[in-house]
Every structure is written in C-alpha cells, then in structure tokens.
N, C-alpha and C positions, 0 to 999 in steps of 0.2 A: 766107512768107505762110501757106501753109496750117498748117505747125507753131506757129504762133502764132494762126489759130485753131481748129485742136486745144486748145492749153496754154489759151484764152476758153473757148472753147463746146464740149470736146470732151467725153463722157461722165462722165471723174472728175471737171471742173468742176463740171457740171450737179449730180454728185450732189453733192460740197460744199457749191456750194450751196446744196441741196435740208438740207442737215448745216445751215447755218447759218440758212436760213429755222426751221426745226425749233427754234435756239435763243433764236431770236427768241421765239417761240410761249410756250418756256417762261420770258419774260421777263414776256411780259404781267401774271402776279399780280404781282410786284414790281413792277411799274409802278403798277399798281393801288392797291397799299399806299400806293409814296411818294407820289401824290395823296393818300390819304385823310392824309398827316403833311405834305405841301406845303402843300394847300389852306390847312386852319386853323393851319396856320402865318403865311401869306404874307395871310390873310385875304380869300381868292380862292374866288369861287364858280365860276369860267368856268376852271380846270385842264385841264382835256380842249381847251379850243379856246385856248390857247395855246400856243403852241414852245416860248418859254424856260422856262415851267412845266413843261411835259410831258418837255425836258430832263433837270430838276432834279429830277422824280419818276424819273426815270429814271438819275440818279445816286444819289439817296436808295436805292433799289429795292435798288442791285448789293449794297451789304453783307449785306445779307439773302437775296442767292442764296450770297454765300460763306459766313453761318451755316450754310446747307440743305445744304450740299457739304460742311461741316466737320462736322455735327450726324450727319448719317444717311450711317453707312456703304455703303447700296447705292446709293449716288449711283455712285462711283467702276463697280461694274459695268453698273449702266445704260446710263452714259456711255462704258465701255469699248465697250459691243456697239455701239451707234451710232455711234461714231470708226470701228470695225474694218468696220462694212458699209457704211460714204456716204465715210471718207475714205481708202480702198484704204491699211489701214496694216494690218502685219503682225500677225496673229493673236499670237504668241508674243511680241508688244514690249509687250500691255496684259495688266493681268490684270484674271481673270475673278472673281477675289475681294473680299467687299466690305474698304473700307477701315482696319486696322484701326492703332492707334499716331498718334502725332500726326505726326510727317512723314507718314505717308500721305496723314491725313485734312485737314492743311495744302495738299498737293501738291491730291487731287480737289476742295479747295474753290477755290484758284487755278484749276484746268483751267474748271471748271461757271462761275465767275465772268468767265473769258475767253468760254467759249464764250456768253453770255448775254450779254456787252456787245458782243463783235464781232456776235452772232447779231440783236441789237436792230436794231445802226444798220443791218447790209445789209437787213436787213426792215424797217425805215423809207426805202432807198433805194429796196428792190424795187417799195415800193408807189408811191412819188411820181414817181422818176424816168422810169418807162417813159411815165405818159400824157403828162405835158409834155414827154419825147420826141417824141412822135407826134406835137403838136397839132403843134411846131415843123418836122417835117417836111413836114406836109400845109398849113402856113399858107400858102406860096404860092398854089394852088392853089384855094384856099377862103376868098374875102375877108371872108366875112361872118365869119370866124372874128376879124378884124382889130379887132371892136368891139364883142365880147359878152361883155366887160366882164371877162375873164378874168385879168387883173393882168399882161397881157404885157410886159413893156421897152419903154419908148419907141422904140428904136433901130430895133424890129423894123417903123415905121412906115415907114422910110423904103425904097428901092429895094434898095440894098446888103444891109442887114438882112433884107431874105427871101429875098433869093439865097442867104445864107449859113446863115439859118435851117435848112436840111436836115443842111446840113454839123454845124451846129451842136449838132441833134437827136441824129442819127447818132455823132457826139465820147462824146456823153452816155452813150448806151446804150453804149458799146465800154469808157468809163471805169470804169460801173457794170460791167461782166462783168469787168475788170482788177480792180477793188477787191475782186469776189466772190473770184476766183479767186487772191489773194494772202491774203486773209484765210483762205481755205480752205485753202489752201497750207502759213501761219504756225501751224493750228491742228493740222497733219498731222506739223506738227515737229516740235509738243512735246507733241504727244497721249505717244509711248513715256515722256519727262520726266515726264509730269504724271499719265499714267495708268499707264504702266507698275508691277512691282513693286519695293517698295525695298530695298536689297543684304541683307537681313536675311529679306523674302522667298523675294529671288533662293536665296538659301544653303539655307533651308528647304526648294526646292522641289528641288535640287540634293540635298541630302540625302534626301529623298522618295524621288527618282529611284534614288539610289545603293543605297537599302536597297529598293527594289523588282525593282532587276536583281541584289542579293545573292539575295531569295527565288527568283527566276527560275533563277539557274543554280542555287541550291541544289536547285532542284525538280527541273531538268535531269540534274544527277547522280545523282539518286536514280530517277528513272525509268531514267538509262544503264544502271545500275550492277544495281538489281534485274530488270529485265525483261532485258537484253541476258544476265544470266548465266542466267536462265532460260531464252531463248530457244538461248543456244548448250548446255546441258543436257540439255534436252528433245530437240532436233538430232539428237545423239550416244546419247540411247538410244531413240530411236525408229530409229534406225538399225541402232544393236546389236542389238536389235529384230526388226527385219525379218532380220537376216544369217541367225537361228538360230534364225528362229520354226518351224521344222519338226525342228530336231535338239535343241533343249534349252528345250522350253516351261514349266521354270520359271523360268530365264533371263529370260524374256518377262516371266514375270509379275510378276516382280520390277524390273522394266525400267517394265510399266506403271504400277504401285502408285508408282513414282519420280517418273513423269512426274505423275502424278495429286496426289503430294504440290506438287511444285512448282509446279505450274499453281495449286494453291489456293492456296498461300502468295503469288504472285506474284501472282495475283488480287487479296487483300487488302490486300499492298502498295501495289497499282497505285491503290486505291477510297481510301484513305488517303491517297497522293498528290493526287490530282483530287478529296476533299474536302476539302484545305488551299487549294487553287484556288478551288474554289466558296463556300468561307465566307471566304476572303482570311484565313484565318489566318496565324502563322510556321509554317517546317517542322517546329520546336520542338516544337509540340499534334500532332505526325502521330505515331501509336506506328511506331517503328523498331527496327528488329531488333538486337540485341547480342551485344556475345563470351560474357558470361557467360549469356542466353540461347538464343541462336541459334546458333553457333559448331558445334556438335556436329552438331545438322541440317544444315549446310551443309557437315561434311565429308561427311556420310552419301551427300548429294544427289549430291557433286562423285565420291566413288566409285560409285558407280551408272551413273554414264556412263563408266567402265572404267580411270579411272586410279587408280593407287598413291600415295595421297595417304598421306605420314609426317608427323606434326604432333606439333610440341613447343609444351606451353604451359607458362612456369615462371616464370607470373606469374598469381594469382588475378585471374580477370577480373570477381568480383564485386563487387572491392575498387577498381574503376576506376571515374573519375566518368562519369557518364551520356554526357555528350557523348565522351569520348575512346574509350571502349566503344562508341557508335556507330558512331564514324567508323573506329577502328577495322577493326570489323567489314566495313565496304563496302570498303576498304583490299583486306582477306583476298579479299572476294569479289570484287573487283576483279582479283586476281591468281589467282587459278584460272579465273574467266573465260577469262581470257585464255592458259593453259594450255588452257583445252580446245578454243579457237578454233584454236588453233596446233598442236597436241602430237595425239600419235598415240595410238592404245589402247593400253594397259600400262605407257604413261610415268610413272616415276617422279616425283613430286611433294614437295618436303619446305614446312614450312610450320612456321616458329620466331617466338613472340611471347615475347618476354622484356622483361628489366626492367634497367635499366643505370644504375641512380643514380634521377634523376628524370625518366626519358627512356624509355617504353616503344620497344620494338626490335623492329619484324615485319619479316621477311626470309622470301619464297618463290620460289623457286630451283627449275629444272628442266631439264633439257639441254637445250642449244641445238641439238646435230642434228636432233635431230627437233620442234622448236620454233618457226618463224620466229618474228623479231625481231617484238613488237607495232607497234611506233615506224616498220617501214617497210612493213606492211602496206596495201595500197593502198585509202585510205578509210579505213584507221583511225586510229587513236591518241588519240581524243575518252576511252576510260579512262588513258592511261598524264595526261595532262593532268586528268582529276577526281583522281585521286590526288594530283598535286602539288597541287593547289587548295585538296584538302580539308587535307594537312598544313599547308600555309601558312598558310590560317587560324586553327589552332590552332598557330603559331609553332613546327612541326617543318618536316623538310623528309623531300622523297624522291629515291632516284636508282635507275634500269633502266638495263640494258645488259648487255652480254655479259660471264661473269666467268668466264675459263678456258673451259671446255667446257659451261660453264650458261648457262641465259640468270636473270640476277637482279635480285628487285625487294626492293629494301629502304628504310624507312618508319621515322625515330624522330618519335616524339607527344610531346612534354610532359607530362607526371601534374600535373597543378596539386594534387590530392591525394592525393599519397604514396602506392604502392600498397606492401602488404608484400613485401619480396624474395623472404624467402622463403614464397611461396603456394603454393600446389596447383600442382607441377611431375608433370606426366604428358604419357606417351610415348604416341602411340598408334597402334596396329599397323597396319601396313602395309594399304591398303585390297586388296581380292579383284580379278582381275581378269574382267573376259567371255571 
C-alpha cells in the first residue's frame, strides 16, 4: 500500500506531473490556432464551449507543435533540461545540444508532440476531474447540492447512489493520479529515445572526449618530463653545492649559474605549458624544446650536476621532422633524469642517437650498480611509461631493463622524413666531474 502510494503521489510523480501540466501550457497556442482553422471551417462561432470542437482544435493543433519541434533546433535542449529536472532521468542519456540533422530533428519533433498531447489531456483531466471529485464526495452530506442544477446522473438521486458517491469520487481522483503517473512514467522512457543524442552524435562526442584525454596526457608528460628533470638537476647541484661551498667556491658558482639556467628554462617551459591549458590550444602551438636545438644544453645541464655524460650523435638532428625531434628530445631527457634520480656522482653516462635505415636509434645506458632499476622505484616509473607512450604514438617502440652490468634504455622513432645518414656524427668528451 504505501509503495503504491509512493509510485501515485510520491515526489517524482508530483514532479511529472508538475512535467506534464507544463506541457499542457505549451499546448494552449495550438489549440488556439486549430480553433481559429476549426471554427471557420465547421462554421462555428461557440468553439471554446464545445468538447467535440475543442477536441478537434486540439487535434488540428498537434501537427503544428511537430513543425515547432522539427523547425527550431533548440526545441530538443529546452525540452532536454525540463525532461532531466521534473522527470529524474539521467543527465548523460539527453543531450544538451540543439537538434541538428533530420533524425534528430524528426526524433525532438515526435518527443515535443508526445509531450504536448499527453501534457494537453492530463491538463484537461487536472482541471475537471478534481472538482466533480469533490462535489461527489461531499453530496451526501449537502442535499442542496442534489438540485442546483449541476448535470449530476440520475442514479446519484436515489439512496445507493450517494452511499457510493464518495467511493466513487475518491476511484476518480486515484485514477486521475494513475493516468498522471503512467503517462509521466511512458514519457521518462523514451525521453533518452527521443531526446537523447544520435550514434553519429554519440561517436562525435566519443571522439571529443578521446582527443581531449590525448591533450591531457600529452600535457602530463611534458610537465613529467621537463620539470621533474629539472627538479632532480637542481636537487643534485644545490647539493654538490652545499658539500664544497667552503673548499671550492668556483665549483659553487658554476653549480649556481646551472641551477639558474635551469630554473629559467623550466620556468618557460612550464608558462608554455599552462598557456596551451588556458587558450585550449593543441600541445602542437606550445614552442618545445629540440635535439637539433636544445640537445647540447641539456647535456651541459645534466653534466653540471656531476655526471660523465659521453654522447654520440651520428645523425644530423636538423634534418629531423619537428615532431620526431621533439619527442625525441624528451626521450633523451627522460633518460638522464632518470640517471640522476638513481646514479651516483661520477657515474658514467653514454647517450647514442643514430640513424638505422628509416628508424632513428637513442640508446642511454649507464651502470646498473650504482643505478637502481627506474621500473622499481617506489612511486615511480610514470617516465619509463611516457617514453613508451610517446614512441607509440609515433609508431616506434621502447624497451628498459638491465643489460649485462648496465641498466639500458633504448627508443627507435620512425623518420617519416628521411634523415641523411650520413650527418654531423660528433663525439662529445666526456663531461667534468665535482
């Protein structure tokens, strides 16, 4: 009993309800119309005070709420927001968009012309049935109601008939709150059908999505990759730093001018990043650092915090396309990071970028005694994971792991445009140590 008057009169009823009176409301101009095409048609000047008239203006009426539905694309999200706040239906099953394509705009003209004819009649119920409801309930009780002329049923004259009269009243209104609340019900069914978006939509917003979590992580890695190799750089010579600031203060000052480079470069990077964020551009428009520009700084940087970084490059980096030169380069800086996170002061570093057919080849390599493993660092491995990420994307691949007594990261890239083989191959000397 009470679950069933919950499912009548319980709050989502009410507000359905409250949904379909609403679509009553916006029935009334159509009504209105098919009188003004009823009347002189039927040759009727009294339309308003007949039923079968007001009816058949109100079948006249509906076509022209399904032009309104078909015609004006913000039909579909008007009627989205008003389904999703009176008839408790899932935010994510309507969309917020207006209508555009003809099955959409077929689908919001069917929805508007349901909601407008079921919305009519329960608002034709709402208004008539509740008072002769009531009179039916209180006739008992109030004889004079028996003969003032109110178009009662014979029946209800006799003893029987107003015993049952209450029952009868009471039937009325329980039926009217069933007919609400089933109509409210059918309208909550096919609201996601009729309002929802269509698989061509769906797919668009799908692909929206996919290319908004591509910028996301792409942002991710470029924040990983330039500040965390900053942050472990700076670490390591503010350290070295502090050891020897009283026995070798050029050491220092060479130590600070490092940190000071870094810091501004990785400042810039960082304002670059978070205004790709703030204008919602791609990471494409963010200027990013390259092998054939940046490469040579970033060995400077990574020897200044005390390791012996040997690099071979025997592949002109000028001659690489923009993005593979990029990615590249985070690649490189990716793996020295991660030497200096792990690796001890004086540790030898080698760092080989060649060129193998159409397959750029970076391999950096460094002893794994004095090294741990990135991969089982606790908390880490978010870079040995942008490396594969980034290779992937560009249809290379990568692989880390221990290789003999090294620990080695190696990265081939694709060249979609041919670099020369033979480019500017230079060695370059072993970095100084603190």
């Amino acid at each position: 009993m009470r679950s069933g008057g919950r499912l009548l009169f319980g709050r989502r009823a009410r507000r359905r309800w409250i949904h379909l009176i609403l679509g009553g409301a916006l029935a009334m101009p159509y009504v209105f119309v098919g009188e003004v095409i009823v009347g002189p048609a039927l040759d009727s000047r009294y339309v308003f005070g007949d039923l079968p008239l007001q009816l058949l203006s109100f079948v006249v009426g509906l076509p022209l709420a399904a032009l309104t539905g078909a015609l004006f694309p913000m039909t579909r999200p008007l009627e989205a927001g008003a389904a999703r706040t009176l008839c408790g239906i899932d935010p994510d099953a309507l969309s917020p968009t207006p209508a555009r394509g003809r099955a959409a705009r077929g689908r919001s003209a069917a929805w508007f012309t349901l909601h407008l004819g079921l919305g009519g009649i329960l608002s034709g119920m709402s208004l008539a049935v509740p008072p002769f409801a009531v009179v039916l309930m209180v006739l008992p009780l109030f004889a004079g109601l028996r003969g003032t002329g109110l178009g009662l049923p014979e029946v209800l004259v006799h003893g029987w008939g107003l015993a049952l009269a209450p029952l009868a009243g009471l039937a009325m209104l329980v039926a009217l709150a069933g007919c609400a609340a089933g109509s409210g019900a059918l309208l909550a069914r096919w609201a996601p059908a009729l309002l929802g978006p269509t698989p061509e939509e769906r797919l668009a917003a799908a692909e929206a999505r996919a290319a908004d979590l591509a910028v996301r992580n792409r942002l991710a890695r470029e924040l990983h990759d330039s500040v965390g190799h900053a942050l472990s750089a700076v670490t390591l010579q503010a350290s070295a730093a502090r050891r020897v600031l009283d026995s070798d203060p050029e050491f220092v000052r060479e130590a600070l001018a490092a940190i000071e480079d870094t810091t501004r470069r990785t400042v810039g990077e960082l304002d670059a990043v978070l205004g790709v964020l703030r204008a919602g551009d791609t990471p494409g428009t963010a200027p990013a650092p390259t092998l054939a520009a940046d490469l040579d700084a970033l060995l400077r940087r990574t020897r200044a915090c005390g390791l012996r970084v040997r690099a071979e490059v025997a592949v002109d980096p000028a001659a690489l396309p923009d993005l593979v030169s990029r990615e590249a380069y985070r690649i490189v800086q990716e793996g020295l990071s991660n030497a200096l996170k792990h690796g001890d002061a004086g540790m030898a570093v080698d760092v080989r970028i060649t060129a193998a057919g159409a397959r750029l080849e970076i391999t950096v390599t460094n002893p794994v005694g004095t090294c741990r493993a990135p991969a089982v660092r606790p908390g880490g491995g978010h870079g040995l994971r942008g490396i594969a990420d980034r290779a992937r994307l560009l249809g290379g691949a990568a692989e880390a792991g221990p290789a003999g007594q090294a620990w080695r990261l190696h990265v081939h890239l694709p060249i979609r445009q041919a670099a020369p083989p033979g480019g500017s191959s230079r060695t370059a000397p072993p970095g100084t140590t603190a």
